[in-house]
GUVO-407429 format. One record per residue (C-alpha): residue number from 1; residue in three letters; x, y, z. Coordinates in nm, 4 decimals. Example, Ala and Ser with C-alpha at 12.3 -4.5 7.8 and 13.67 -1.06 7.14 Angstrom:
2
+-------+------+----------+----------+----------+
! timar ! tiba !     east !    north !       up !
+-------+------+----------+----------+----------+
!     1 !  ALA !   1.2300 !  -0.4500 !   0.7800 !
!     2 !  SER !   1.3670 !  -0.1060 !   0.7140 !
+-------+------+----------+----------+----------+
END
This chain:
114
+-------+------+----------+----------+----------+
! timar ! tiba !     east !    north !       up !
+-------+------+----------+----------+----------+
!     1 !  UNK ! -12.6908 !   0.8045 !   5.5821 !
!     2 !  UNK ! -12.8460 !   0.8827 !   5.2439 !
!     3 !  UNK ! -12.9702 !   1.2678 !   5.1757 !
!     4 !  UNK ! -13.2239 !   1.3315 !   4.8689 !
!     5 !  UNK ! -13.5410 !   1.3772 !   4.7408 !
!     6 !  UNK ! -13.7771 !   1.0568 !   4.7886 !
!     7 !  UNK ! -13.8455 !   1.0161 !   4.4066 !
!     8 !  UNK ! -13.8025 !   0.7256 !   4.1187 !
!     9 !  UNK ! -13.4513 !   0.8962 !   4.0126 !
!    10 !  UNK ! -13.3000 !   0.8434 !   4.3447 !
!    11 !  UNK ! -13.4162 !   0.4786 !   4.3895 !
!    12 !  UNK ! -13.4618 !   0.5399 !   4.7859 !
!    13 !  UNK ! -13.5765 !   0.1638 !   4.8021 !
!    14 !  UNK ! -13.2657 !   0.0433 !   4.7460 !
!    15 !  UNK ! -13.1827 !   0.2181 !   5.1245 !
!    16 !  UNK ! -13.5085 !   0.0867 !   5.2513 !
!    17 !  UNK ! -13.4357 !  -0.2234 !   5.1616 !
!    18 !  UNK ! -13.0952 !  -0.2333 !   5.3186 !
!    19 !  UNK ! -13.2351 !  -0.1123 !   5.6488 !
!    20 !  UNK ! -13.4805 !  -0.4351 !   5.6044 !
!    21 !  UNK ! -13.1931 !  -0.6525 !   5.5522 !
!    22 !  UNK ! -13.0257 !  -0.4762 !   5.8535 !
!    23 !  UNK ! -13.3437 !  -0.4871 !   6.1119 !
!    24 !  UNK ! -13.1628 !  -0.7057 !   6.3547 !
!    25 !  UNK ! -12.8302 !  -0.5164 !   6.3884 !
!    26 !  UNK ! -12.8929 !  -0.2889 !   6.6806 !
!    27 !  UNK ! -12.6044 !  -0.0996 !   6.6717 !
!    28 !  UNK ! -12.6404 !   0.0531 !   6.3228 !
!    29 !  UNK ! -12.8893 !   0.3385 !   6.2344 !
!    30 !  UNK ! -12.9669 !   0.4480 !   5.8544 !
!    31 !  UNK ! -13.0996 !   0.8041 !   5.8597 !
!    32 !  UNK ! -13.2431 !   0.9038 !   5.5463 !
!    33 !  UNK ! -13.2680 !   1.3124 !   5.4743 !
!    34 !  UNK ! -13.5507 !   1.4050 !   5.1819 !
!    35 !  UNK ! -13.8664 !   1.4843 !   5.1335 !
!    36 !  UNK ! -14.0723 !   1.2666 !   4.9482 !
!    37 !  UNK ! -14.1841 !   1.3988 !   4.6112 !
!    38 !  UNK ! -14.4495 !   1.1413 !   4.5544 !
!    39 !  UNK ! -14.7325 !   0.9802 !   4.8471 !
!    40 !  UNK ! -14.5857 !   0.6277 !   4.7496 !
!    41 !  UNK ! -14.2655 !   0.7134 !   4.9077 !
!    42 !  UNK ! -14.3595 !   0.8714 !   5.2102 !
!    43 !  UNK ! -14.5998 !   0.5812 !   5.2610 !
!    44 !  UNK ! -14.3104 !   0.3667 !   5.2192 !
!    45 !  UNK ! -14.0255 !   0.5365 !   5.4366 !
!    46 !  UNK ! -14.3172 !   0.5375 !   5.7178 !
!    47 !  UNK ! -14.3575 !   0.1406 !   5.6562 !
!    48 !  UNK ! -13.9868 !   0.0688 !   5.6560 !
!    49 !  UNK ! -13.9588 !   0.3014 !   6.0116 !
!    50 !  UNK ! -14.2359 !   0.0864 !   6.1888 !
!    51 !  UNK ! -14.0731 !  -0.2443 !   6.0496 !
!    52 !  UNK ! -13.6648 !  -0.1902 !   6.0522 !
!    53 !  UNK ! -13.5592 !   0.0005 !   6.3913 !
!    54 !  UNK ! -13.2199 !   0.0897 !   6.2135 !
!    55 !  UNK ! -13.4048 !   0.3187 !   5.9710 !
!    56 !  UNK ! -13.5047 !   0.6695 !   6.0730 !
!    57 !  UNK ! -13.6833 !   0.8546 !   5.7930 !
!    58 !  UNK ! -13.6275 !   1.2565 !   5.8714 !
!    59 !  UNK ! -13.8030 !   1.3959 !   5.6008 !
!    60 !  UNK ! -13.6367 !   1.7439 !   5.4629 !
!    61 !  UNK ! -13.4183 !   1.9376 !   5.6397 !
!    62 !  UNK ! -13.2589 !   2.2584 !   5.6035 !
!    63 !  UNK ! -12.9597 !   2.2852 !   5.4066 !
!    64 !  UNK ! -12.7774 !   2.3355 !   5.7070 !
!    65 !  UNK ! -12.9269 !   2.1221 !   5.9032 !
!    66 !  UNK ! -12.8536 !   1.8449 !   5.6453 !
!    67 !  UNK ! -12.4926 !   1.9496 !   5.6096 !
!    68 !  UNK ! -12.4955 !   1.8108 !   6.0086 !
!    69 !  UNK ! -12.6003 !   1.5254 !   5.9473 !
!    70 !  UNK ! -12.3881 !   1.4093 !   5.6453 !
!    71 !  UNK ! -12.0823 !   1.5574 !   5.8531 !
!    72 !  UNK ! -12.1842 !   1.3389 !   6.1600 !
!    73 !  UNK ! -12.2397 !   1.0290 !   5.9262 !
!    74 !  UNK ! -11.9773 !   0.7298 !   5.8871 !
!    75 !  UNK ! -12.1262 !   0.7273 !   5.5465 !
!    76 !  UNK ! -12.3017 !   0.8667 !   5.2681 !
!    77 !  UNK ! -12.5263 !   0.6523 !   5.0540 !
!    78 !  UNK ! -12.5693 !   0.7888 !   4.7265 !
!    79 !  UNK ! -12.8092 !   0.5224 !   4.5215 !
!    80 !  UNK ! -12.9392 !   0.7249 !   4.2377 !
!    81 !  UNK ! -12.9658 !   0.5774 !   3.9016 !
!    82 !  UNK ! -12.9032 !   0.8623 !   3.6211 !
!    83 !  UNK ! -12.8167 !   1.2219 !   3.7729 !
!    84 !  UNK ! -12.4718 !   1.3537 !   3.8070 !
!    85 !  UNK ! -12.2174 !   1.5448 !   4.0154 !
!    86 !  UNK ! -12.4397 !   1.5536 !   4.3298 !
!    87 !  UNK ! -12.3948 !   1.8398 !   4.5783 !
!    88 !  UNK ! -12.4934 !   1.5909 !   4.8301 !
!    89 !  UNK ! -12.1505 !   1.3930 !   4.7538 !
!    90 !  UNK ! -11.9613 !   1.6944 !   4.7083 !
!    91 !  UNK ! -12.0737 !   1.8148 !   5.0737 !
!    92 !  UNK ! -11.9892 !   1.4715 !   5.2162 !
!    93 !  UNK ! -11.6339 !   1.5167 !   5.0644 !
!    94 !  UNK ! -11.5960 !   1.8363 !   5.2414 !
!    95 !  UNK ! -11.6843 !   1.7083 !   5.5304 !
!    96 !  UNK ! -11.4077 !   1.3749 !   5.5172 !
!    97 !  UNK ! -11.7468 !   1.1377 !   5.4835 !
!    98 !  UNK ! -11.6794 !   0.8008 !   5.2757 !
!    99 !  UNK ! -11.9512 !   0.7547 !   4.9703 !
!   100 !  UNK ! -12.0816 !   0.4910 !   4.8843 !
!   101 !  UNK ! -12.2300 !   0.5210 !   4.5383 !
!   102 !  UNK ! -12.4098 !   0.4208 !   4.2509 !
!   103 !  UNK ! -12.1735 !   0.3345 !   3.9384 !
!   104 !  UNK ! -12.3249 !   0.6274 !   3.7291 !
!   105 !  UNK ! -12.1173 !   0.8868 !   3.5017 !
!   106 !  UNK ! -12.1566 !   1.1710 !   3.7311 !
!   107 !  UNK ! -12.0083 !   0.9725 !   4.0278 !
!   108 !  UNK ! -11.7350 !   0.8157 !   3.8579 !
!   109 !  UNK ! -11.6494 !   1.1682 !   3.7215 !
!   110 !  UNK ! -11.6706 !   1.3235 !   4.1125 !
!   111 !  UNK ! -11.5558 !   0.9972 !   4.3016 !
!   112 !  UNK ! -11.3295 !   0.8174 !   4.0530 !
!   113 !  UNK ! -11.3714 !   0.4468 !   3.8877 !
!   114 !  UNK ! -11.2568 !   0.2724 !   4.1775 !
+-------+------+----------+----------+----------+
END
């Protein structure tokens, strides 16, 4: 699962693109939680849906509603390229959820080196 805003900062792609690589596994599903900030995206999250059956775009959800999902998840995909300490990875700590994360400062500094 991978919650945030469809925009350049949060490289989304790279999640698409893992669903592509993923399209014959039937047994795995990536959800992805955001709206998208720019048309491009959007366009894009609808292409991956109609081409990779493992990816389920959701658009944006409620806080709460997100909070669900990321609790429900086996794992939280956090891909962006240069923001820090995101409440998105805090909330999937709360909720026991492994990361998986970009090597950026402000996930090292929440999720450690290793």
């Amino acid at each position: 699962m991978a919650v945030g805003y469809l925009r350049e900062v949060k490289d989304p792609l790279t999640f698409m693109r893992a669903a592509c690589l993923m399209a014959d596994v039937s047994d795995v599903e990536l959800v992805h939680v955001g709206n998208a900030l720019e048309p491009r995206f959007e366009t894009w999250a609808r292409e991956t849906m109609e081409a990779c059956p493992c990816y389920r775009w959701l658009g944006g959800l409620a806080h709460e509603d997100a909070r669900s999902h990321i609790a429900g998840a086996y794992a939280l995909v956090h891909m962006s390229r240069v923001e820090g300490g995101a409440n998105v990875v805090i909330e999937a700590a709360r909720s026991a959820v492994p990361v998986i994360a970009s090597r950026i400062d402000g996930n090292v500094g929440l999720l450690g080196a290793d």
